[in-house]
MIZADREN-494942 format. One record per residue (C-alpha): x, y, z; residue number from 1. Coordinates in Angstrom, 3 decimals, decimal comma, padded with zeros to 6 digits. Layout:
! residues N
@px->X	py->Y	pz->Z	k->NUM .
...
This chain:
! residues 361
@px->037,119	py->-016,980	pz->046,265	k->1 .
@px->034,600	py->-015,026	pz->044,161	k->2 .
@px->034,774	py->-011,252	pz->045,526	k->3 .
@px->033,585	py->-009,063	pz->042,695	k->4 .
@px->029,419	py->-007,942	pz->043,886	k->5 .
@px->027,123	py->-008,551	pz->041,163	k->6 .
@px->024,072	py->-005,907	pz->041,255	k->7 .
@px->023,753	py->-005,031	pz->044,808	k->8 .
@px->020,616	py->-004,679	pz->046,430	k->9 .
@px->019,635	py->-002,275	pz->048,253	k->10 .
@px->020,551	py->-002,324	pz->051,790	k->11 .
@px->019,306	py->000,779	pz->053,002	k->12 .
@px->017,706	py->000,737	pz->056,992	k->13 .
@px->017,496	py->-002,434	pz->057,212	k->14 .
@px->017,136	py->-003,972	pz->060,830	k->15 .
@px->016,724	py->-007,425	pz->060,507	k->16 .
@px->017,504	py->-009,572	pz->057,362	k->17 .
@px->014,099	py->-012,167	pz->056,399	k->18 .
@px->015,737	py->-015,518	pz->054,794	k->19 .
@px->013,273	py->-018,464	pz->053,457	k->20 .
@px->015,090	py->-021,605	pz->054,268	k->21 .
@px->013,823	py->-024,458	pz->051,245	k->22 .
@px->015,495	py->-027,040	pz->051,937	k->23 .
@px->013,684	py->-029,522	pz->049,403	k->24 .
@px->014,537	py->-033,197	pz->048,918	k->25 .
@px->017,778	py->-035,318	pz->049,937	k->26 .
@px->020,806	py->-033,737	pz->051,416	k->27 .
@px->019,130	py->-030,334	pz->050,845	k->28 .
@px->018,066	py->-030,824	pz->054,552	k->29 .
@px->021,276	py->-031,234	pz->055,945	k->30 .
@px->023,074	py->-028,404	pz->054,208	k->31 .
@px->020,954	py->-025,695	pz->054,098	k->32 .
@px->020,641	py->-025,754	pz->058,265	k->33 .
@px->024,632	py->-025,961	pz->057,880	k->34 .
@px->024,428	py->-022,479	pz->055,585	k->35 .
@px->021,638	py->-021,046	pz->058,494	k->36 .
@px->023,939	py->-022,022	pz->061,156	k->37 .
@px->027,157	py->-020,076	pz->059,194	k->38 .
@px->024,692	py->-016,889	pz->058,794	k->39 .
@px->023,903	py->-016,655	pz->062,514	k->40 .
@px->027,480	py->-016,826	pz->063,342	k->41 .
@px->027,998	py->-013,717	pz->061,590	k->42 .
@px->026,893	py->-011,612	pz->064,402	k->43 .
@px->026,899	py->-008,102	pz->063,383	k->44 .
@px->028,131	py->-008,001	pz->060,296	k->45 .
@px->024,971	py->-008,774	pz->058,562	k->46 .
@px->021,370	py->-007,678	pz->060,010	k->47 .
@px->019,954	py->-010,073	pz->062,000	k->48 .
@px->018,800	py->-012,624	pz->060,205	k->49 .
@px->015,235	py->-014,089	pz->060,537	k->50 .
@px->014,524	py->-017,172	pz->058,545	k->51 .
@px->011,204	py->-018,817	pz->057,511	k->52 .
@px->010,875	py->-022,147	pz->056,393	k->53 .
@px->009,435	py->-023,126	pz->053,100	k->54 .
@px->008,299	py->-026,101	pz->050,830	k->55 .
@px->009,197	py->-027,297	pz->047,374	k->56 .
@px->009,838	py->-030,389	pz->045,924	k->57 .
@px->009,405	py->-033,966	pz->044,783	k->58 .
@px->008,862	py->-034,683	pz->048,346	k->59 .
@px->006,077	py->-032,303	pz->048,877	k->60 .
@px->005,379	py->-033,402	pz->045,542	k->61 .
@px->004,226	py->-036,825	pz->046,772	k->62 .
@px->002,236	py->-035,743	pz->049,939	k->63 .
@px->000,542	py->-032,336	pz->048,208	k->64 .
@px->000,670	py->-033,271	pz->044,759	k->65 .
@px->002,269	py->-030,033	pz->044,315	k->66 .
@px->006,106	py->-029,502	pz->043,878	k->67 .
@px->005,961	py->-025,743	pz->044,433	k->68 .
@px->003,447	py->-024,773	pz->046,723	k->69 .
@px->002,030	py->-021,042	pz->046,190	k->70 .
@px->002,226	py->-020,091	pz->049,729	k->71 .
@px->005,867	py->-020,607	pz->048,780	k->72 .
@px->005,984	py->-018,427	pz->046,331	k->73 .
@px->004,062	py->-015,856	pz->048,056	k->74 .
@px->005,924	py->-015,760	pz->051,458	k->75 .
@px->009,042	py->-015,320	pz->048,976	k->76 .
@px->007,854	py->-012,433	pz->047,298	k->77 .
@px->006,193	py->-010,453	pz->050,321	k->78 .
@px->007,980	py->-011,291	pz->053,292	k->79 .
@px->011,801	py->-012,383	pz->052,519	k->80 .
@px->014,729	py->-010,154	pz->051,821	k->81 .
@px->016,626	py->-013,320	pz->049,958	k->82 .
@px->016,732	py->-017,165	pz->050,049	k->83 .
@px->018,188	py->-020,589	pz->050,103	k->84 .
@px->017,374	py->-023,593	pz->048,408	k->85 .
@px->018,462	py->-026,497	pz->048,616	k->86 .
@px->018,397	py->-029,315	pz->046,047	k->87 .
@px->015,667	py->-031,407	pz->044,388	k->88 .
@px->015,072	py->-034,957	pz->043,310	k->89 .
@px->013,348	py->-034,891	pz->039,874	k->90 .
@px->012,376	py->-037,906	pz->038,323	k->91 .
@px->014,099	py->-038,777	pz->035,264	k->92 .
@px->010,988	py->-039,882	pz->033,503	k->93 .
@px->007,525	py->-037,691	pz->033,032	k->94 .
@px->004,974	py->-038,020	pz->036,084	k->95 .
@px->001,810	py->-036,584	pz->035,487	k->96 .
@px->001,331	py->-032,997	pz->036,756	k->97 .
@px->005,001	py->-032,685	pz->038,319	k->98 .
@px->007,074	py->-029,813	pz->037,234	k->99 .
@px->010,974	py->-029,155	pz->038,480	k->100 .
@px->010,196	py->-026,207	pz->041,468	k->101 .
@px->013,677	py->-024,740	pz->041,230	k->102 .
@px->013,080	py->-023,987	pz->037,574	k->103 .
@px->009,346	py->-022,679	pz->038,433	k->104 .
@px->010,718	py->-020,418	pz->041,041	k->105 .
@px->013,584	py->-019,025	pz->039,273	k->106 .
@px->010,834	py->-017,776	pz->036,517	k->107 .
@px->007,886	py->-017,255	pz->038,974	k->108 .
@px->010,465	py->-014,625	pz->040,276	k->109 .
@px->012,466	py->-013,856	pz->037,698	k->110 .
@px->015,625	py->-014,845	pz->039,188	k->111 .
@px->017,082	py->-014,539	pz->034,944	k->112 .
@px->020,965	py->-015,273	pz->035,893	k->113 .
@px->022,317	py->-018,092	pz->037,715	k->114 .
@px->026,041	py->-016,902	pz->038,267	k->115 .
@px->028,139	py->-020,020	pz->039,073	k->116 .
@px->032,086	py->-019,041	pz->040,506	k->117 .
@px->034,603	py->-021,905	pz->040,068	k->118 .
@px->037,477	py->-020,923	pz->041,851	k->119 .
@px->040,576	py->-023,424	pz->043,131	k->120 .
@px->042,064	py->-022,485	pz->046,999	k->121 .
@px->045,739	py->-022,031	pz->046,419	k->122 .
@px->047,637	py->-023,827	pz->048,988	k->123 .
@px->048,966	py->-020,661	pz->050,817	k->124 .
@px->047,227	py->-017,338	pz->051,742	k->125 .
@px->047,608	py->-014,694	pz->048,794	k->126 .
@px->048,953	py->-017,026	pz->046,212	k->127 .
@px->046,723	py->-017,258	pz->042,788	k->128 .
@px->044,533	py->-020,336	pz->042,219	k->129 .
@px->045,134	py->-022,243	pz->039,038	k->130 .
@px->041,104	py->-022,541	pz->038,617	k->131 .
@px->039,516	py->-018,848	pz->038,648	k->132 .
@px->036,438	py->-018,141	pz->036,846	k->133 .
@px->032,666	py->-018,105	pz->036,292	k->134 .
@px->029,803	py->-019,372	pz->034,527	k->135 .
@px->026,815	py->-016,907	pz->033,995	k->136 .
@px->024,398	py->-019,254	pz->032,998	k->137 .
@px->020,596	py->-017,725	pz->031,392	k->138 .
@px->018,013	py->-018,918	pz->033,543	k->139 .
@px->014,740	py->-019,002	pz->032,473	k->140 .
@px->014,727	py->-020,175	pz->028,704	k->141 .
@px->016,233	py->-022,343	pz->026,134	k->142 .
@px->015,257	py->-025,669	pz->026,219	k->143 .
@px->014,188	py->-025,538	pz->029,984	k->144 .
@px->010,999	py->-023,774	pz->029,034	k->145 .
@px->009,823	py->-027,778	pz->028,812	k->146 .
@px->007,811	py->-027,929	pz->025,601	k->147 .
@px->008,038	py->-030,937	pz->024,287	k->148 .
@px->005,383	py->-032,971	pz->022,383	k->149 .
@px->005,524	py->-036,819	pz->021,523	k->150 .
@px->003,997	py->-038,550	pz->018,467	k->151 .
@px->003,511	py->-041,512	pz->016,603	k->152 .
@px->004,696	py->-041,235	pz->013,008	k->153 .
@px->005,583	py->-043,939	pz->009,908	k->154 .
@px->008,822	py->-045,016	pz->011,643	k->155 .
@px->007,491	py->-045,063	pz->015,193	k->156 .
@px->007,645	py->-042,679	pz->018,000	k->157 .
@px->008,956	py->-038,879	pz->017,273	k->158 .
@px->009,675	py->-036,896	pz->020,310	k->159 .
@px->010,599	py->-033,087	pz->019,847	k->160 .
@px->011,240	py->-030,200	pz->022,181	k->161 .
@px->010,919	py->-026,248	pz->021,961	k->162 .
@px->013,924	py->-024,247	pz->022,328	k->163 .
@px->013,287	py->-020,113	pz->023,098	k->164 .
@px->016,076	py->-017,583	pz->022,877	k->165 .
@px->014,968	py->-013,623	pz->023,079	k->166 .
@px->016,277	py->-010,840	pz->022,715	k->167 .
@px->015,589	py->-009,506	pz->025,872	k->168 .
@px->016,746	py->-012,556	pz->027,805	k->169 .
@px->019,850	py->-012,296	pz->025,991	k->170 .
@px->021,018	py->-009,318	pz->026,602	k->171 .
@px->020,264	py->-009,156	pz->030,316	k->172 .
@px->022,585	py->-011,810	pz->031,215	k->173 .
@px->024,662	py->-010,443	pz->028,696	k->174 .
@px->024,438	py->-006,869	pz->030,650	k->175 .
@px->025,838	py->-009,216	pz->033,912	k->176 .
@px->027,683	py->-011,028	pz->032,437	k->177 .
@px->029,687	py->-008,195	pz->031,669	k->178 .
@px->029,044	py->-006,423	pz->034,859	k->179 .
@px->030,804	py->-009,327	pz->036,207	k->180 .
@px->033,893	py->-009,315	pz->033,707	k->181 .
@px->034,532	py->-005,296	pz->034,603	k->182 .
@px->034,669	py->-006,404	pz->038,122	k->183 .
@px->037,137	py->-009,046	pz->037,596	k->184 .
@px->040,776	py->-008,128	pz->037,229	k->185 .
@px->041,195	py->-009,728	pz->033,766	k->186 .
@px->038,189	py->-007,751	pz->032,005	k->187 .
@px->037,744	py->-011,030	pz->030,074	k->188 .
@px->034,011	py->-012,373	pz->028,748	k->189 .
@px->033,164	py->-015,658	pz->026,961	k->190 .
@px->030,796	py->-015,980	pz->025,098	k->191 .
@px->029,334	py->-019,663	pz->024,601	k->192 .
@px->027,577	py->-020,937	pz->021,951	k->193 .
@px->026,772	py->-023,792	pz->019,038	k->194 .
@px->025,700	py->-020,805	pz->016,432	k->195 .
@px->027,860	py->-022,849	pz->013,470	k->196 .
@px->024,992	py->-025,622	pz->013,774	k->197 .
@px->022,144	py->-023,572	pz->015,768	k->198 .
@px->022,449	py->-020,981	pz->013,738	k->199 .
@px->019,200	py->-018,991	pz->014,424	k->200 .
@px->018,546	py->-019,445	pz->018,185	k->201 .
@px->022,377	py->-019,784	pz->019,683	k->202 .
@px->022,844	py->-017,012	pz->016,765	k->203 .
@px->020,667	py->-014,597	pz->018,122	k->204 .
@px->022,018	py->-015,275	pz->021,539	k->205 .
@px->025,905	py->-014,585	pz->020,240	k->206 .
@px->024,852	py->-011,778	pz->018,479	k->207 .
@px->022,323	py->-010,274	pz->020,955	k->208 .
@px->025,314	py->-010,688	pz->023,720	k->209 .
@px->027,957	py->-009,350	pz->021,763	k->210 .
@px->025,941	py->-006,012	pz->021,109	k->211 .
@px->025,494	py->-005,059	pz->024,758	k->212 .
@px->028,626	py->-002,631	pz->024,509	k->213 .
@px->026,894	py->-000,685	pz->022,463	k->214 .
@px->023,636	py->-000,038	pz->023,362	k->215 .
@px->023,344	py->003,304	pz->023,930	k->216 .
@px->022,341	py->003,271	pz->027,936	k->217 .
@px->026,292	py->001,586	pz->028,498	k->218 .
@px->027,528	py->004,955	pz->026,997	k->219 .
@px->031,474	py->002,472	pz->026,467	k->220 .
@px->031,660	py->001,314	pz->030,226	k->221 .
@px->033,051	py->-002,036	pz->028,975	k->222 .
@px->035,299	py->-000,897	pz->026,551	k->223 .
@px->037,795	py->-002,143	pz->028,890	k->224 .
@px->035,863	py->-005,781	pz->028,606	k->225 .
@px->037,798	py->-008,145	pz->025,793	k->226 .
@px->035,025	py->-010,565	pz->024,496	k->227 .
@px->035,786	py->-013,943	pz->023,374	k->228 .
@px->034,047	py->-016,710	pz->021,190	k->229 .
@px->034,333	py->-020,249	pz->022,050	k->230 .
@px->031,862	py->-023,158	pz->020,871	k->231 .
@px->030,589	py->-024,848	pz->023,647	k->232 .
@px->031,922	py->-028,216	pz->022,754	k->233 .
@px->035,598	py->-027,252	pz->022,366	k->234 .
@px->034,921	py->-024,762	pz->025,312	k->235 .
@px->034,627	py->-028,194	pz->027,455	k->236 .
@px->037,946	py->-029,283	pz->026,281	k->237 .
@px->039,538	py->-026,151	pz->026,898	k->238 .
@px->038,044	py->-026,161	pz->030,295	k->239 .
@px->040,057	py->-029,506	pz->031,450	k->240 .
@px->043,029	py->-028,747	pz->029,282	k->241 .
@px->043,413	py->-025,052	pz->029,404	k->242 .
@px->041,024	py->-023,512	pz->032,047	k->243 .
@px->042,974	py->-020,685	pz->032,804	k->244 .
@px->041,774	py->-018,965	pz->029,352	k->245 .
@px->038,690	py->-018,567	pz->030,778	k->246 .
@px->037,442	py->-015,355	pz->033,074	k->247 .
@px->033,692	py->-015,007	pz->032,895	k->248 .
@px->031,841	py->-017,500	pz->030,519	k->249 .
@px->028,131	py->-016,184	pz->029,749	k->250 .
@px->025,944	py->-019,316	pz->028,440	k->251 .
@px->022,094	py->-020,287	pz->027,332	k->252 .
@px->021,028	py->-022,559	pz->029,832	k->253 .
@px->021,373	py->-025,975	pz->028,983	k->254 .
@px->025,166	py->-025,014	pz->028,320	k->255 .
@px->025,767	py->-023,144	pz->031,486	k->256 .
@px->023,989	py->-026,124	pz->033,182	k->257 .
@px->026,825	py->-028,664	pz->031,927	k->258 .
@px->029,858	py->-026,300	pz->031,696	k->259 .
@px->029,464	py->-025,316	pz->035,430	k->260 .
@px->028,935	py->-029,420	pz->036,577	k->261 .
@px->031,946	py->-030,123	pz->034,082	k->262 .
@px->033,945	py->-027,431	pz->036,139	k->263 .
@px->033,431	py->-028,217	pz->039,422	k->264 .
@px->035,876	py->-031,447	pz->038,790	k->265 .
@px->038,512	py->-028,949	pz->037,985	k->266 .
@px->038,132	py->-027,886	pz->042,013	k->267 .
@px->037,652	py->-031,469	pz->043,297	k->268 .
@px->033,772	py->-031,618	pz->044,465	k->269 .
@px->030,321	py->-030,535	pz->043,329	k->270 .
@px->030,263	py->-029,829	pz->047,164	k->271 .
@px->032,311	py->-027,209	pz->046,839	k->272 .
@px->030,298	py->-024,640	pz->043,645	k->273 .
@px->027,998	py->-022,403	pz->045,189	k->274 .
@px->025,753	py->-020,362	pz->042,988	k->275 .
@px->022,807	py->-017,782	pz->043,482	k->276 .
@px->019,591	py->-017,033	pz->041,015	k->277 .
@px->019,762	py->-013,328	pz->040,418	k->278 .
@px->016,930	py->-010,622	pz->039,480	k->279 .
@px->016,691	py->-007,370	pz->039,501	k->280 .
@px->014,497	py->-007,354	pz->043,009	k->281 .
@px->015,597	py->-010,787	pz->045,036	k->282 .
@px->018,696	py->-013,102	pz->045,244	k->283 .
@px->018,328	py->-016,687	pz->046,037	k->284 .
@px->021,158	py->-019,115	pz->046,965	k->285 .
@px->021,660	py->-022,558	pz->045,493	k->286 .
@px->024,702	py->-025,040	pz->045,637	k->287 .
@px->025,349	py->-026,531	pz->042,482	k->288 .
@px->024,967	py->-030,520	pz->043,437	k->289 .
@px->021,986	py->-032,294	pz->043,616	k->290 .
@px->019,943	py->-034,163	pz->046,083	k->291 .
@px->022,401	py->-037,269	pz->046,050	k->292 .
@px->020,196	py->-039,628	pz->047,251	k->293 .
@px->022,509	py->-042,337	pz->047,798	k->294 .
@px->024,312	py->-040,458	pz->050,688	k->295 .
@px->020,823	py->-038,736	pz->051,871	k->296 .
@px->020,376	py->-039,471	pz->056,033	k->297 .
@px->024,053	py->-040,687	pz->056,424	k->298 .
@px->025,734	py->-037,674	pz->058,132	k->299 .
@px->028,645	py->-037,084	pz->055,164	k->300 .
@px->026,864	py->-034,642	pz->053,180	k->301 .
@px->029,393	py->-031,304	pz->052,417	k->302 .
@px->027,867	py->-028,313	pz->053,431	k->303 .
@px->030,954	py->-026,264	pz->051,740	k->304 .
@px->028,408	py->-025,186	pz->048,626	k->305 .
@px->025,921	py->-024,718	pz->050,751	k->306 .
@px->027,765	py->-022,344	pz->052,849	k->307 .
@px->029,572	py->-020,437	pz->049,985	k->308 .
@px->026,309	py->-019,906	pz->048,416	k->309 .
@px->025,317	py->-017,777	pz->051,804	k->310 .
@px->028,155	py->-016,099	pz->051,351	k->311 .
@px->027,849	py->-015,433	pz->047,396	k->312 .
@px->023,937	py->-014,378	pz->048,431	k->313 .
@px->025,121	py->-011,676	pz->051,397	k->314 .
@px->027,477	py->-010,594	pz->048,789	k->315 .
@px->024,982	py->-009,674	pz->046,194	k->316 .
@px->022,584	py->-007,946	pz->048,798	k->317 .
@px->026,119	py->-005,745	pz->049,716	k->318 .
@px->027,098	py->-007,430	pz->052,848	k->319 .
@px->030,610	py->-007,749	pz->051,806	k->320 .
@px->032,067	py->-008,650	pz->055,354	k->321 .
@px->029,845	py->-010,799	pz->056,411	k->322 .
@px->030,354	py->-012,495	pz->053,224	k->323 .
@px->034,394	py->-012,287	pz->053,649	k->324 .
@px->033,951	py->-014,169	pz->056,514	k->325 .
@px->032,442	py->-017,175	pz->055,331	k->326 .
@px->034,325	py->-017,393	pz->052,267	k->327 .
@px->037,390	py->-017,312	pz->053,818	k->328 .
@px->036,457	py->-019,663	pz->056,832	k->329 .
@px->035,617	py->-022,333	pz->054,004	k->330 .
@px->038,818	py->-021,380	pz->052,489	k->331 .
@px->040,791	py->-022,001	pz->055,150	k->332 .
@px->038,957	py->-025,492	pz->055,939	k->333 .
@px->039,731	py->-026,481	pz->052,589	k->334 .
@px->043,103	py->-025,466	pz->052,915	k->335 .
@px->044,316	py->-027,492	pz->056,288	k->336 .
@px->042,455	py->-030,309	pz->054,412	k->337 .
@px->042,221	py->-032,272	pz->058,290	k->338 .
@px->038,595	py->-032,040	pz->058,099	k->339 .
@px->036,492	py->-033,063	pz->054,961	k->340 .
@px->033,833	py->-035,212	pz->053,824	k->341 .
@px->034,215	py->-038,244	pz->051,875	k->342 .
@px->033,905	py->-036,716	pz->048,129	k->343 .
@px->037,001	py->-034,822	pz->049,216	k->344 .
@px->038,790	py->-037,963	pz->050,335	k->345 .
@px->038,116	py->-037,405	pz->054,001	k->346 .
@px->035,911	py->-038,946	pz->056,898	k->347 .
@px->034,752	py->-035,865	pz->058,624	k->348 .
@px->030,845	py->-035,597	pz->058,740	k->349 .
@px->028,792	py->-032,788	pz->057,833	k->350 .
@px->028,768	py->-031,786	pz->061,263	k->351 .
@px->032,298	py->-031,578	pz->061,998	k->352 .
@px->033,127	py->-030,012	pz->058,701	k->353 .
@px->030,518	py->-027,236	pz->060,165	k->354 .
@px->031,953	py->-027,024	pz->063,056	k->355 .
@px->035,410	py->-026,361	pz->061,858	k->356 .
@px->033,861	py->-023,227	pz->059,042	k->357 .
@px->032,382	py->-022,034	pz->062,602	k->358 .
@px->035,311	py->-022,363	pz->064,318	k->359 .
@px->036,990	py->-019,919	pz->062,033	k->360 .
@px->034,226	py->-017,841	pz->061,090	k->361 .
């Protein structure tokens, strides 16, 4: 599993550890008290943890009228350490005054990466998985900044949408994305792009990206790093046919977005792809699937992501075995393969596949 810290927090006399809990819409609520219940079995290897529950999402949405409360955002931002969130149910088409919470929140506090590990479990202890890498996806731009207009011209309706790329949003998740690649045994970086056709905006991203080594303030600390090119359309065939060539793959959004759903087949389950929204200042958990409404309520939900995503959040804020323990609990579920959900070809529910991770936690 993913081991390498990204930009640890500071950890410094703390006594207790403040979570918000958001579980949001669909199987968010049965996961994220699967993650809380992982966390309190850690005992003393984290601080203990104190968790406050919070609202967001369509759901709220259609009793407040609000998707992301401000009390939300304000409890987050005075009174937690760190957070989990669960998964939303946006509409596909526009409702009036309704705006996707996860992406408010990851600007509202500037939670700018969304680091996304991929990673296989090898069928015995200590041998190498064949999937091993990550996406480090740019979180608060591209074409997620949701500008988009509609008119009426000669030929009928014309819809178009705004796309930003900076400079200074590039080359912070370029600065961890290769904080991430010197941490990783193959010192390898990706970078992903579409610059032969979006030649100004996935241009200045590729070039903005590429020139992190030498800004002055990195002084050659990733000499070491090898950086690679790959288009983002032949980068998804490479990723079923080849994925091994890939380390650490640093994306725009929209990109990241797909290349890290694409990958989780490569592992057998979006159930099983953890991720958390780093900042500078806070850390916030996320498993990669969505609210899967279709299985919402039933009891077969897998809390797997949900747990790793504890685990990848306690990593970032330097509990590293606390984290260990989690990780390799899931691990080792995954591995005897006697109890798992059904979109792992099993009949376990999400309680017993809990039960087992806290059985070897």
């Amino acid at each position: 599993m993913f081991r390498a810290p990204l930009r640890t927090l500071s950890t410094t006399a703390r006594r207790s550890l403040k979570i918000g809990l958001i579980p949001a819409d669909g199987i968010g609520r049965e996961v994220i008290p699967a993650a809380k219940a992982a966390i309190e079995a850690l005992g003393s290897d984290i601080p203990k943890p104190e968790f406050i529950d919070l609202l967001a999402g369509w759901e709220t949405f259609t009793r407040t009228g609000v998707a992301l409360p401000q009390e939300t955002v304000d409890v987050l931002r005075s009174e937690c350490d760190c957070a989990l969130f669960g998964s939303v149910s946006s509409p596909s088409k526009k409702v009036t005054g309704y705006s996707s919470p996860i992406v408010a929140l990851r600007k509202e506090l500037d939670l700018y990466a969304n680091v996304r590990p991929v990673v296989s479990v090898a069928p015995e202890v200590g041998q190498k998985p064949d999937v091993d890498l990550v996406v480090v996806r740019e979180n608060t731009e591209c074409l997620y900044v949701k500008q988009e207009t509609q008119t009426v011209g000669a030929t009928g309706k014309e819809a178009r949408a705004t796309r930003l790329i900076t400079e200074r949003a590039s080359r912070r998740i370029g600065q961890m994305a290769f904080e991430l690649a010197l941490a990783r045994p193959r010192k390898q970086l990706t970078i992903i792009h579409k610059s032969n056709v979006l030649s100004i905006t996935d241009g200045l991203f590729r070039e903005t990206v590429r020139s992190v080594p030498a800004l002055p303030e990195v002084n050659g600390k990733y000499d070491s790093v090898t950086i690679n090119e790959q288009l983002v359309d032949s980068a998804v065939y490479r990723l079923f046919r080849e994925p091994n060539v890939f380390d650490v793959m640093v994306a725009p959004n929209l990109y990241g977005d797909i290349l890290s759903d694409a990958a989780a087949a490569l592992v057998g389950s979006l159930g099983l792809i953890p991720s958390i929204n780093a900042g500078d200042n806070f850390v916030m958990g996320e498993p990669v699937h969505g609210s899967a409404p279709d299985i919402a309520g039933k009891g077969i939900a897998n809390p797997l992501a949900s747990i790793r995503s504890a685990a990848l959040m306690l990593r970032h804020l330097g509990y590293i075995k606390g984290a260990d323990r989690l990780d390799t609990a899931v691990d080792q579920v995954i591995r005897e393969g006697t109890t798992l959900t059904p979109d792992l070809q099993g009949t376990s529910t999400t309680s017993e596949v809990l039960d087992a991770v806290l059985k070897r936690i």
